[in-house]
VOSE-583606 format. One record per residue (C-alpha): residue number from 1; residue in one letter; x, y, z. Coordinates in Angstrom, 3 decimals, always signed. Layout:
<rec><num>NUM</num><residu>a</residu><px>X</px><py>Y</py><pz>Z</pz></rec>
...
END
This chain:
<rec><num>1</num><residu>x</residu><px>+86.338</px><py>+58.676</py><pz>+84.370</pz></rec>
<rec><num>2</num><residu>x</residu><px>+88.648</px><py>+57.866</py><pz>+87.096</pz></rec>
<rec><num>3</num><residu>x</residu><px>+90.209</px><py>+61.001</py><pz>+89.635</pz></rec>
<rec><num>4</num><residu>x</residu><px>+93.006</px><py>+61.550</py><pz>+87.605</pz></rec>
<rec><num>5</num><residu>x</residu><px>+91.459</px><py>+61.726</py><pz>+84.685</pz></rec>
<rec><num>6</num><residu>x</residu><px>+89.116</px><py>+64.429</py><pz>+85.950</pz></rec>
<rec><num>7</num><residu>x</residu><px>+92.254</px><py>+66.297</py><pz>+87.636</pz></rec>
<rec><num>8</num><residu>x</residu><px>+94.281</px><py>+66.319</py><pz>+84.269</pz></rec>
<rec><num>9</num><residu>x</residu><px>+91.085</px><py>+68.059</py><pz>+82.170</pz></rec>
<rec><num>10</num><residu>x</residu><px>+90.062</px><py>+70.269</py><pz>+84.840</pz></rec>
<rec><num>11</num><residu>x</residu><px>+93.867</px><py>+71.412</py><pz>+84.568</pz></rec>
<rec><num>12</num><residu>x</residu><px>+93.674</px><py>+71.545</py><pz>+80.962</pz></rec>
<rec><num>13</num><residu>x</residu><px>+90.595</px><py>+73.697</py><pz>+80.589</pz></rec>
<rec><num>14</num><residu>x</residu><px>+92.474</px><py>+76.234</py><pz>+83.174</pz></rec>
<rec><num>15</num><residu>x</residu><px>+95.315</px><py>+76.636</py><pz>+80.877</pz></rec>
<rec><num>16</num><residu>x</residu><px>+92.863</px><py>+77.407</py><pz>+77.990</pz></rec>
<rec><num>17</num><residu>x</residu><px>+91.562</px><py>+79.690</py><pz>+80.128</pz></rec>
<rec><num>18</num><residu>x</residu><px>+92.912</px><py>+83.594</py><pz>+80.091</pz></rec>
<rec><num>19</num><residu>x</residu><px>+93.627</px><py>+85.676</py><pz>+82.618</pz></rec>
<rec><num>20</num><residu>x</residu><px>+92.063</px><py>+88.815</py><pz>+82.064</pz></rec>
<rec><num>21</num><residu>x</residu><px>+93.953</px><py>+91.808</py><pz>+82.364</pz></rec>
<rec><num>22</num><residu>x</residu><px>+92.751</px><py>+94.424</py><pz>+85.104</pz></rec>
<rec><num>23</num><residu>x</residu><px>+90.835</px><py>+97.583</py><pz>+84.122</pz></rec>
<rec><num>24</num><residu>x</residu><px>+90.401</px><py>+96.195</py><pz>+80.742</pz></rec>
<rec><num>25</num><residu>x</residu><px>+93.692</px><py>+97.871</py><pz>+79.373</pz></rec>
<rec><num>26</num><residu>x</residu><px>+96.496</px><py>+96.452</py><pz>+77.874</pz></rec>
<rec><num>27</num><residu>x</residu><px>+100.090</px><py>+97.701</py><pz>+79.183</pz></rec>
<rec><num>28</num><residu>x</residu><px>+101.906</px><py>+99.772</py><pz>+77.002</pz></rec>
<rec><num>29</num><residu>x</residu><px>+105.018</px><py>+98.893</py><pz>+75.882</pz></rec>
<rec><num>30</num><residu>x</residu><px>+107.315</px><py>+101.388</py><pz>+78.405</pz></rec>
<rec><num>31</num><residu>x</residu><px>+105.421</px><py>+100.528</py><pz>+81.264</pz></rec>
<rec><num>32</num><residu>x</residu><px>+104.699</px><py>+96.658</py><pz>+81.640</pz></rec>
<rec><num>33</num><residu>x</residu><px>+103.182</px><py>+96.998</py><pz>+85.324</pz></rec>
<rec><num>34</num><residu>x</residu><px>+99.157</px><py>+98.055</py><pz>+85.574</pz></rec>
<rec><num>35</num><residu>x</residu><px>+98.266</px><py>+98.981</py><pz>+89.170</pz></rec>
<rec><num>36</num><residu>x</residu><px>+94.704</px><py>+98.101</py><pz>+90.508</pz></rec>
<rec><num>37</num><residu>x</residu><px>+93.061</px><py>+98.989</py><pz>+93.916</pz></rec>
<rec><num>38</num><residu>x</residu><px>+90.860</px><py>+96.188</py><pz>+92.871</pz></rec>
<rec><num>39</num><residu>x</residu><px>+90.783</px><py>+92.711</py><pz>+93.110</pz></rec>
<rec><num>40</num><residu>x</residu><px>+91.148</px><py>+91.418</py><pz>+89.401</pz></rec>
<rec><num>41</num><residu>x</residu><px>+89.258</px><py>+88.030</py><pz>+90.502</pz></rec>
<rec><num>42</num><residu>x</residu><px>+92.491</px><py>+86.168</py><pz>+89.979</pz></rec>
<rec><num>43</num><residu>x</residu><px>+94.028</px><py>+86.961</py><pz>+93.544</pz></rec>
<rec><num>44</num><residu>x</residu><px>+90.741</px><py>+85.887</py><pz>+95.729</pz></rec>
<rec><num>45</num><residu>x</residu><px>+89.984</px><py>+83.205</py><pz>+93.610</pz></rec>
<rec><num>46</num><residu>x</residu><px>+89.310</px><py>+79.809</py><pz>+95.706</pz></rec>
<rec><num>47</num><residu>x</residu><px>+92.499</px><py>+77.949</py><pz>+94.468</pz></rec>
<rec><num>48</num><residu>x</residu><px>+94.993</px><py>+80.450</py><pz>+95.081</pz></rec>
<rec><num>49</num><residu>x</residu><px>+93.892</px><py>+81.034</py><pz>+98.691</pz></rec>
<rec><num>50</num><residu>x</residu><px>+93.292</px><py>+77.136</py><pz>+99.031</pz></rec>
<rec><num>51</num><residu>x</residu><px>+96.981</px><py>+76.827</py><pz>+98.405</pz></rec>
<rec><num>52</num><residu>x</residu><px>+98.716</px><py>+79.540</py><pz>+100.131</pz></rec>
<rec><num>53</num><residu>x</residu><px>+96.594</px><py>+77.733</py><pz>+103.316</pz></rec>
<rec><num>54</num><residu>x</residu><px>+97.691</px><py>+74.369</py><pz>+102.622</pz></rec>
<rec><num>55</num><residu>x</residu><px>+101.489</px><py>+75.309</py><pz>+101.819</pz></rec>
<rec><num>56</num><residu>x</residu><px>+101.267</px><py>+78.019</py><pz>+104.900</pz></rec>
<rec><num>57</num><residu>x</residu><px>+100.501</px><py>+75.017</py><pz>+107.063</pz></rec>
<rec><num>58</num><residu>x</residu><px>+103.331</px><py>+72.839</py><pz>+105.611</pz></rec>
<rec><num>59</num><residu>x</residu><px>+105.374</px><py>+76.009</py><pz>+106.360</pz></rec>
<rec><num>60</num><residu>x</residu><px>+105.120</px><py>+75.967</py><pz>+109.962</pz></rec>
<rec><num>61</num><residu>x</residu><px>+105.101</px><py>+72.448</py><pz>+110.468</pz></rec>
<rec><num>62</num><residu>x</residu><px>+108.622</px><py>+72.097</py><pz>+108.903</pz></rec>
<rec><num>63</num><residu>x</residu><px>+110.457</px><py>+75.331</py><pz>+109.672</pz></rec>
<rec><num>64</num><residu>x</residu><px>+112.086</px><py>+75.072</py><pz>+113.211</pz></rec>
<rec><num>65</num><residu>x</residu><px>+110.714</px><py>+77.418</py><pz>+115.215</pz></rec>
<rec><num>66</num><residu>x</residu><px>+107.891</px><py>+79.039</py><pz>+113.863</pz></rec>
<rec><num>67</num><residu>x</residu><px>+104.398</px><py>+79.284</py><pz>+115.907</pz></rec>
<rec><num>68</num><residu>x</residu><px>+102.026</px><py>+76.307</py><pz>+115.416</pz></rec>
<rec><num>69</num><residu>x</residu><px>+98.900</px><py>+78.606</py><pz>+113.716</pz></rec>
<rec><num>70</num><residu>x</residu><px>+96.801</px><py>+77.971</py><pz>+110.530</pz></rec>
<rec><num>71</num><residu>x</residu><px>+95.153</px><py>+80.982</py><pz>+108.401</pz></rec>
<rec><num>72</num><residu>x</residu><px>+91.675</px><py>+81.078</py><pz>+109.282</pz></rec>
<rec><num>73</num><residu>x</residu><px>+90.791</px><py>+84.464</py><pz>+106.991</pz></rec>
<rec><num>74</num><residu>x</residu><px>+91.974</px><py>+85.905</py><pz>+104.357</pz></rec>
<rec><num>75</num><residu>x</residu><px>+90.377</px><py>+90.166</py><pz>+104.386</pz></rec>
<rec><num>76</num><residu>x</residu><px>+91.679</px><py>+93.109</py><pz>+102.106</pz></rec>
<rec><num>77</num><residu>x</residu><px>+92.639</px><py>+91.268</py><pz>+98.596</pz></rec>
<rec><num>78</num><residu>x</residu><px>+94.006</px><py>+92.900</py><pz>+95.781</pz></rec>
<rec><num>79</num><residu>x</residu><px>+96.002</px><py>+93.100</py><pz>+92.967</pz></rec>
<rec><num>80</num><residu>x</residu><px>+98.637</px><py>+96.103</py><pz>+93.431</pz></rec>
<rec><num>81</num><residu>x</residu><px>+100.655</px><py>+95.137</py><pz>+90.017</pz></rec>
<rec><num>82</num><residu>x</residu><px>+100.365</px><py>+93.104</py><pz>+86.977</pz></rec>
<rec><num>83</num><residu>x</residu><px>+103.274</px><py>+92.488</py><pz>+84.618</pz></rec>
<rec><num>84</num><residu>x</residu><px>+101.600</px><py>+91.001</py><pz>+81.188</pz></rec>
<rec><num>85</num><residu>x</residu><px>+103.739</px><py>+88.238</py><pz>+79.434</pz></rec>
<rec><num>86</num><residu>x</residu><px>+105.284</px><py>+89.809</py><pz>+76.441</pz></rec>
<rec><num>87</num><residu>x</residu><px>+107.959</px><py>+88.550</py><pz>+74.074</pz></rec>
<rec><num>88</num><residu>x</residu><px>+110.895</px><py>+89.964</py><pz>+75.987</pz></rec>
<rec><num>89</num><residu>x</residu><px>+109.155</px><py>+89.157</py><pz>+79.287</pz></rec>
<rec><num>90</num><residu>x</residu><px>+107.269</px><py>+85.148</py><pz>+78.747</pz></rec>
<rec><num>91</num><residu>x</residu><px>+105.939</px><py>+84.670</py><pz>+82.029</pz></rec>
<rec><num>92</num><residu>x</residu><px>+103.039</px><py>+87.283</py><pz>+83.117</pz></rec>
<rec><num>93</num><residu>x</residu><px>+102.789</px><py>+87.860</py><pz>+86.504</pz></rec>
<rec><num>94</num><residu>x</residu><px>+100.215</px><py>+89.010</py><pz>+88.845</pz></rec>
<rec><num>95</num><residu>x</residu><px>+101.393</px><py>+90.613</py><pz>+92.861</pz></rec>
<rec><num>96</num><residu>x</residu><px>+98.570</px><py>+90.721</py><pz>+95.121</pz></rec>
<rec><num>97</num><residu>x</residu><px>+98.471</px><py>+91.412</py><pz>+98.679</pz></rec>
<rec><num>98</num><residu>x</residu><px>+95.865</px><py>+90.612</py><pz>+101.606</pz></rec>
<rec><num>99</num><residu>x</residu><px>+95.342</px><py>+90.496</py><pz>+104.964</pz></rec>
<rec><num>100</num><residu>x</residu><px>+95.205</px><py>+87.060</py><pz>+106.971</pz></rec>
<rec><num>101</num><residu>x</residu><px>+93.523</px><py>+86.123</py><pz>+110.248</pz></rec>
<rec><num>102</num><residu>x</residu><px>+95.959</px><py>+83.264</py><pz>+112.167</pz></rec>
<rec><num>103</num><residu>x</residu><px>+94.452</px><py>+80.644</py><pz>+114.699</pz></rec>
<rec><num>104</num><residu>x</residu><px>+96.428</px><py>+82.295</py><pz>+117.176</pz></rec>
<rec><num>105</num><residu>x</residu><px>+93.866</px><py>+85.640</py><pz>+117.140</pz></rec>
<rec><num>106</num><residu>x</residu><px>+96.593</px><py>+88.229</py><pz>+115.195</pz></rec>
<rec><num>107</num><residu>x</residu><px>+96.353</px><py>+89.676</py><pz>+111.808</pz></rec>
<rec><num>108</num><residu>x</residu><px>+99.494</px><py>+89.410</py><pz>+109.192</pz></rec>
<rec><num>109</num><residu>x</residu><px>+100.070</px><py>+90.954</py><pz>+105.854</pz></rec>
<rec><num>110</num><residu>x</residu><px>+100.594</px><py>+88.249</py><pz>+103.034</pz></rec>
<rec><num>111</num><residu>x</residu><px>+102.232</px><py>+89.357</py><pz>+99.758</pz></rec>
<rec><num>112</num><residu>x</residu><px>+101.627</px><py>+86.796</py><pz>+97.233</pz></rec>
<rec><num>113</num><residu>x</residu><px>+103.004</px><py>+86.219</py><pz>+93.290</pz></rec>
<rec><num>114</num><residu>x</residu><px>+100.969</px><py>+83.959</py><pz>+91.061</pz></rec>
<rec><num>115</num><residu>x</residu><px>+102.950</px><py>+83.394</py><pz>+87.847</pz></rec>
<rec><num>116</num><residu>x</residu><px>+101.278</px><py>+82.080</py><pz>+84.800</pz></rec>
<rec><num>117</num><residu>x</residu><px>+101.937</px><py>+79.036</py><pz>+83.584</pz></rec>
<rec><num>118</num><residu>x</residu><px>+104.523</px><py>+78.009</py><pz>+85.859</pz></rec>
<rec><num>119</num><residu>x</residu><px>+102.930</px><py>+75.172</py><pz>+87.793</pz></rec>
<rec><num>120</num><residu>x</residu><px>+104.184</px><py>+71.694</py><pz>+87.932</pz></rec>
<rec><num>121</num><residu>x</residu><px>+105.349</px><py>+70.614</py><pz>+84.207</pz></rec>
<rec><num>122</num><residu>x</residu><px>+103.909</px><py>+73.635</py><pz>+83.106</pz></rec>
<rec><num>123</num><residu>x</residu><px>+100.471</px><py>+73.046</py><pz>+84.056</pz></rec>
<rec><num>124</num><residu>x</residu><px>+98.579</px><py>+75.870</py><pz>+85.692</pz></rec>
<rec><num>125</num><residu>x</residu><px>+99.431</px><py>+78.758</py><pz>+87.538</pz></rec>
<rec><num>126</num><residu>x</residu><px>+101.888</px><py>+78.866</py><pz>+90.298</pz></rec>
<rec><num>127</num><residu>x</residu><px>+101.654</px><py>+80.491</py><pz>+93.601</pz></rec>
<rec><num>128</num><residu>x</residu><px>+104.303</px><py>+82.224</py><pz>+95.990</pz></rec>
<rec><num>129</num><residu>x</residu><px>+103.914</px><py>+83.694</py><pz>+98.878</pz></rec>
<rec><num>130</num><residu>x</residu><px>+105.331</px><py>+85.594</py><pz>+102.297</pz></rec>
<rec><num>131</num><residu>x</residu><px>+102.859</px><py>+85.688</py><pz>+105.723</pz></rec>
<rec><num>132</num><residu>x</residu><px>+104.842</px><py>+88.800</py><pz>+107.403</pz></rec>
<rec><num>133</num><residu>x</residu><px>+107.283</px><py>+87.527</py><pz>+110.233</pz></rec>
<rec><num>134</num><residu>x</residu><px>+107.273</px><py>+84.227</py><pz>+108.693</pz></rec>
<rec><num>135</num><residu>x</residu><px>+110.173</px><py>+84.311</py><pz>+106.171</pz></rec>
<rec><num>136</num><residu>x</residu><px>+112.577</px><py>+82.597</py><pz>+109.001</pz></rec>
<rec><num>137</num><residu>x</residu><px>+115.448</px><py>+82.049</py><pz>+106.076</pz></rec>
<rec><num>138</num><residu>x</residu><px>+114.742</px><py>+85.540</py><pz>+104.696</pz></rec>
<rec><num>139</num><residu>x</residu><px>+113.778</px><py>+83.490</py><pz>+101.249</pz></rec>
<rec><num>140</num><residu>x</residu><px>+111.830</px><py>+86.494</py><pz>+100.048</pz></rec>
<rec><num>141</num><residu>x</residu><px>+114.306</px><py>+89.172</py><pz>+101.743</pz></rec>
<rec><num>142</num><residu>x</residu><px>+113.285</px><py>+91.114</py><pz>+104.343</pz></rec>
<rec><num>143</num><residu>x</residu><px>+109.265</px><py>+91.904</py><pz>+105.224</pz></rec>
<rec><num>144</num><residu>x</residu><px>+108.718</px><py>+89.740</py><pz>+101.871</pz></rec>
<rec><num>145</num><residu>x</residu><px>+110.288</px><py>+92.212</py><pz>+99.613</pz></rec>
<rec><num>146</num><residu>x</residu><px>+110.810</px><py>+90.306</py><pz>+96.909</pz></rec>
<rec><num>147</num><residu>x</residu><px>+106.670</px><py>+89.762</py><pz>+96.673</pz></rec>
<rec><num>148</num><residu>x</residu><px>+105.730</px><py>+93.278</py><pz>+96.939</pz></rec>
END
């Protein structure tokens, strides 16, 4: 089976796979967000950090002025909100937050979405995210608002 190949089923079999909802309980209708201390799984699981690493390094290689640091550590995960997909509302979403150790020696706050089912072509899961002090264009408003 060539790379590819392996690539496009190991994508597959994480679409079939759900993501569970935290503390077990469904959200009822007039409140679509369920707030967890806890880490679900789903926000310190090995690909999303893996990819907020890789994309934080793109980050700071091609926005002028930023520091030239890498996450080394990522401390503190959790989910703070999950919004279940429904049918007025297609696309669940999951907003986690954590704590990130930088190559330079400082600690940051990262806010971070992952949104099901929104990867490329609809493949997977996708990730944003906003390292405080990093959002030089304000993309996520200010001190990553938009993420929280």
């Amino acid at each position: 089976m060539t790379r590819f190949a392996k690539s496009a089923v190991a994508a597959l079999i994480s679409l079939c796979t759900p993501l569970a909802a935290p503390l077990g309980q469904p959200a009822q209708a007039a409140d679509l967000s369920v707030y967890s201390d806890e880490d679900s799984g789903v926000c310190g699981e090995a690909w999303v950090l893996s990819k907020i690493s890789s994309r934080f390094s793109y980050q700071v290689h091609h926005v002028p002025h930023l520091p030239d640091v890498s996450i080394t550590d990522f401390q503190r995960i959790h989910q703070h909100r999950y919004l279940p997909a429904s049918e007025e509302w297609p696309i669940g979403r999951r907003y986690c937050g954590a704590t990130v150790s930088l190559s330079d020696g400082r600690a940051r706050t990262i806010w971070y979405l992952i949104e099901e089912g929104q990867g490329f072509a609809s493949i997977g899961d996708n990730v944003e995210f906003c390292v405080s002090g990093f959002d030089r264009w304000m993309v996520y408003n200010g001190r990553c608002r938009v993420l929280r």
